[in-house]
N, C-alpha and C positions, 0 to 999 in steps of 0.2 A: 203600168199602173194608171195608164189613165190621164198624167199631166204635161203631156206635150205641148197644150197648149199655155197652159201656166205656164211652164220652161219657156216657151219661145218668148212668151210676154215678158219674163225674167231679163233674159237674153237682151230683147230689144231695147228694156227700158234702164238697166240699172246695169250693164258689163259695158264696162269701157277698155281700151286697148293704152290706156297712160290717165297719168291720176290730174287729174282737174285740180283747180284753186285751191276747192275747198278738202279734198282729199289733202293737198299737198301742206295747208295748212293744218290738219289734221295729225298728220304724219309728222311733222316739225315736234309736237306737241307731248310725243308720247314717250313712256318711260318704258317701258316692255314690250314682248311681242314672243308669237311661240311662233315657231320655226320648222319645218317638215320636209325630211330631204327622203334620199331612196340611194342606195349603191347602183354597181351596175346589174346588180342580180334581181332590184325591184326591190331587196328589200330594205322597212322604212324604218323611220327613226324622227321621234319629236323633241323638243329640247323650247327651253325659253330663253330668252335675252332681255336682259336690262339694265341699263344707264341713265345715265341725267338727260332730263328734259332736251329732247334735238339729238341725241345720240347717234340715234338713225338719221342721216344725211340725206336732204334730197336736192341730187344735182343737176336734174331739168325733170319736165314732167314725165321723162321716158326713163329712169335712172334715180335709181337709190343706193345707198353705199352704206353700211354699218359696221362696226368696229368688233374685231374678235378679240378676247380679253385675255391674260393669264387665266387657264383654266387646269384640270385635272390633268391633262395631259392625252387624256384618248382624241382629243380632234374627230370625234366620229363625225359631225357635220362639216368638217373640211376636207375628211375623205371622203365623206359620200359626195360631195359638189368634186371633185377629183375626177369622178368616173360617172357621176351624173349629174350633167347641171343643171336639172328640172330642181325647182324649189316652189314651196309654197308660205307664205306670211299670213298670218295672221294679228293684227291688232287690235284691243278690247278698252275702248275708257269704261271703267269699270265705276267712275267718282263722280264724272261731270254731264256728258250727253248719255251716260250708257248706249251706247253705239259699238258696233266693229269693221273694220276693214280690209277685205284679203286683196292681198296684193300677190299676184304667181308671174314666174317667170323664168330668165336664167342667167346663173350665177359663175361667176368666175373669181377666182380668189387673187389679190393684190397688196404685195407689198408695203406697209407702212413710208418706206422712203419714197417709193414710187406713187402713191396717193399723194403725197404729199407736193411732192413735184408738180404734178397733175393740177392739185387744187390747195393752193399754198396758203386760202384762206381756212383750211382745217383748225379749230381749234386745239388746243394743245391740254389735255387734262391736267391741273395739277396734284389730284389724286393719284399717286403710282398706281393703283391697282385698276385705275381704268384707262389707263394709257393701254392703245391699241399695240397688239402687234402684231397686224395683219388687217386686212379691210377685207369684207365680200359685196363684190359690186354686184350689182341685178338691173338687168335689163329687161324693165316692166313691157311684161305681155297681156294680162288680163288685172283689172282692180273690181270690185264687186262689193254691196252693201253686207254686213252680218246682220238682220237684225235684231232689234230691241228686245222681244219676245221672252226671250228666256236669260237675258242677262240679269245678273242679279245687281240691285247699287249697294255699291259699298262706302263707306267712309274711311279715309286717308288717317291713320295715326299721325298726330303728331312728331318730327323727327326726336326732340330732347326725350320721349316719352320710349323711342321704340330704342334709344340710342346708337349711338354711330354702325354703320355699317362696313361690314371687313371683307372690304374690294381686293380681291389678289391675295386672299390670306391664304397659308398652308395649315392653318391650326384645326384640325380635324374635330374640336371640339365647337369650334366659332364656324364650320362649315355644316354643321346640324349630326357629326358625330355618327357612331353607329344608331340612326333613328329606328331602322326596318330591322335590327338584329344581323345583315348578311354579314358583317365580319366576323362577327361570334360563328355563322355556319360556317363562314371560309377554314376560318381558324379548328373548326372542330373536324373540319374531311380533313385538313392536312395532318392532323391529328392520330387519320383514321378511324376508320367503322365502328371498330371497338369502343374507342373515346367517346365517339359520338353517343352511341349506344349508352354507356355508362351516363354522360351527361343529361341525357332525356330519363334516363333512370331515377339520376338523383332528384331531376325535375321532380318527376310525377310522384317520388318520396318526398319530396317539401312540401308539392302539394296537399297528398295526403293526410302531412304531420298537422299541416297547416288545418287543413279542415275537422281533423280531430282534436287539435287547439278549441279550437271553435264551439267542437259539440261538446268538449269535457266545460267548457264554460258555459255555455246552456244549462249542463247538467249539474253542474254547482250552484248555481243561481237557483233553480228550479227545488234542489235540494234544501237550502241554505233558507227559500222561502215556507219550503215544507217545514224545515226546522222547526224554525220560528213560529210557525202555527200551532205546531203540536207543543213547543213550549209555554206559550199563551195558555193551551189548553192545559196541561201539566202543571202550571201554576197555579190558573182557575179552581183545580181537584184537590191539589196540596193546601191552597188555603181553606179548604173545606175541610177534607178532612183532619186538619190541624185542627178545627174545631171540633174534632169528635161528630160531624155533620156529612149527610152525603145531599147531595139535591135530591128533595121531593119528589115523585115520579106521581100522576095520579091520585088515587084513592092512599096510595102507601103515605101523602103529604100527611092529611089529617091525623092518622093513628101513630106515625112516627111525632107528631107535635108532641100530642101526649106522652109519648114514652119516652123522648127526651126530656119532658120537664120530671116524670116520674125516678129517671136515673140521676137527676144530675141535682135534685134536691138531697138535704144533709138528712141521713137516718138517722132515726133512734140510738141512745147509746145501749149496747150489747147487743145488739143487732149484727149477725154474719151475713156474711154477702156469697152465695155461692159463689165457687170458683168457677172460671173459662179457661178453659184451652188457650184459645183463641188471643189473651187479652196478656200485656206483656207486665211483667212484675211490678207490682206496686215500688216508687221511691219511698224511703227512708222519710220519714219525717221528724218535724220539731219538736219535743214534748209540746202537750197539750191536749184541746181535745181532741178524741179521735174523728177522724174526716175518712167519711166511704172515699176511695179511691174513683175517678173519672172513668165511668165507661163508656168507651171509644164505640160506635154503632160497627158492627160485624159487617164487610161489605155481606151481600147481596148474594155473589159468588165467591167463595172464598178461592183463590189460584197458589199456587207455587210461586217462590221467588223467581224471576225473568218473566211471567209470562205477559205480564203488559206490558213491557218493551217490543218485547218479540209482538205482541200485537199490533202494537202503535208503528212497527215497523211496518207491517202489512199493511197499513190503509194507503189507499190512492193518494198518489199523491198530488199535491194542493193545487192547483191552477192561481200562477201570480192575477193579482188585480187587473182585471180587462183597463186599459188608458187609450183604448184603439181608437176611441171615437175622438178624445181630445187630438192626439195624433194627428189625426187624421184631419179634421178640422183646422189645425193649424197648415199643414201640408196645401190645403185646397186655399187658403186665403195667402200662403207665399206665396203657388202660381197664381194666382188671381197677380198678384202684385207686379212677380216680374212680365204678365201679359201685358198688364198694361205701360210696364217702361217700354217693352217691346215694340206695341203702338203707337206709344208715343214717339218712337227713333224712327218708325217706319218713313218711309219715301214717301212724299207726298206726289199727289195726283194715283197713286196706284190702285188697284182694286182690293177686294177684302182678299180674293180667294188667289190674289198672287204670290207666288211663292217666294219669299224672302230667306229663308233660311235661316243663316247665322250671324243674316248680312243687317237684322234690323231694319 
């Protein structure tokens, strides 16, 4: 590719063969580190480690030693240093310099009595669950800068905030639980094919249920607003026509004026009123004088009983109140808000178009 010369420049200036001052003070310093080993077949395997501040021991500038903890029980990085003692270290201050540092070399695995013999100034955890038991010592071959570039800074929770930490615990739910689902898979192949089969079944049937939940409430809503229109409108027509009244249409306004005032003034006595079809039987009245009976105006088009239901059924139905823009509106002035906490938490000195992430 072209960078042999960058490489050899790398080489010359920044690989050393044992960790300097400030590497070593560096190192004292850290609370994690990820870890990269290989069996004897090549193949490889990453893993993290961490403990309190100085965990990782450094016992001259050629030699480092770090504590292996009660763990799950597979040991895959104690087998692999077994049958290959090529390792690789990696460490990241993620909070203070944003800096990293690999450390490579090889690794031999050492008994806690026998560390201890060795270097009787070990401290002694009084956390059970970080009490060693086992040491891997590394006899540094290469150290080498990480750089800054792509680290992202982070900020340090408060301990009382994230609450105590469960060193050595076997509580599978304080150990982050089934996160990724594989014990539900495990559990379902031992189950068999079938089981499994069945369970993805009933999945993708919840799902379903779940999403036609969904659309029958849509379509409620959406009804329930239709309703409510056509009853608005339903009402509007019934107080009308309970006045014997239909709305004016056009030309029909002015000549309907008159023939309402013509109907609905009192006739002459002895005076017959043709009979209508149309018009539903006069009430009983008081003794007294006679009163032409209320003529109701004939709709327009006369229908059958159902048929304006059955109509009102037929129209399109309504489209709720557009609210998109308030919505919407409100939406672009929340980010607006949390961009600028975002800003505001960012890292100082950095650039605009650096990428921070989730790191603030």
């Amino acid at each position: 590719m072209g960078t042999t010369d960058r490489a050899d420049r790398f080489y010359d200036d920044q690989v050393l063969d044992h960790l300097n001052a400030r590497m070593r003070e560096f190192v004292g310093r850290q609370e994690m580190f990820f870890l990269a080993t290989a069996d004897r077949h090549g193949e490889c395997d990453s893993t993290f480690r961490a403990g309190p501040p100085g965990f990782v021991q450094v016992l001259d500038e050629r030699t480092i030693a770090y504590p292996e903890y009660r763990g799950n029980g597979v040991m895959a990085s104690i087998g692999n240093i077994s049958e290959n003692p090529n390792l690789g270290i990696l460490m990241i201050d993620f909070t203070h310099d944003r800096i990293g540092l690999h450390v490579n070399g090889r690794a031999r695995v050492v008994m806690d009595d026998e560390m201890r013999e060795r270097h009787p100034y070990l401290p002694v955890d009084p956390v059970p669950g970080r009490r060693a038991q086992l040491w891997v010592e590394v006899a540094v071959e290469e150290t080498y800068i990480h750089c800054a570039k792509h680290i992202p800074h982070l900020q340090k929770v408060p301990r009382q905030a994230s609450g105590p930490r469960a060193w050595g615990t076997d509580d599978a739910k304080r150990k982050g639980g089934d996160f990724f689902g594989a014990a539900a898979e495990a559990a379902s192949r031992r189950r068999g094919p079938a089981c499994g089969e069945a369970e993805a079944q009933r999945a993708a049937e919840a799902q379903r249920e779940a999403e036609g939940q969904r659309a029958a409430e849509a379509q409620r809503e959406a009804e329930a607003q239709q309703e409510s229109e056509v009853q608005r409108e339903a009402g509007a027509r019934g107080e009308t026509e309970g006045r014997g009244e239909r709305p004016p249409r056009g030309e029909d306004a002015r000549s309907e004026s008159g023939t309402h005032q013509a109907l609905g003034a009192r006739q002459a006595p002895g005076t017959r009123q043709a009979p209508d079809s149309r018009q539903a039987p006069a009430p009983r009245q008081a003794p007294g004088p006679p009163l032409a009976p209320p003529v109701p105006q004939a709709p327009r088009n006369p229908q059958p009983p159902g048929v304006r239901q059955e109509t009102a059924s037929r129209r399109p139905a309504i489209s709720p109140r557009p609210r998109s823009r308030e919505v919407r509106e409100e939406v672009e002035r929340e980010v607006e808000r949390v961009l600028a906490r975002a800003r505001n938490r960012g890292a100082t000195g950095g650039s605009d178009d650096e990428f921070r992430g989730w790191f603030g």
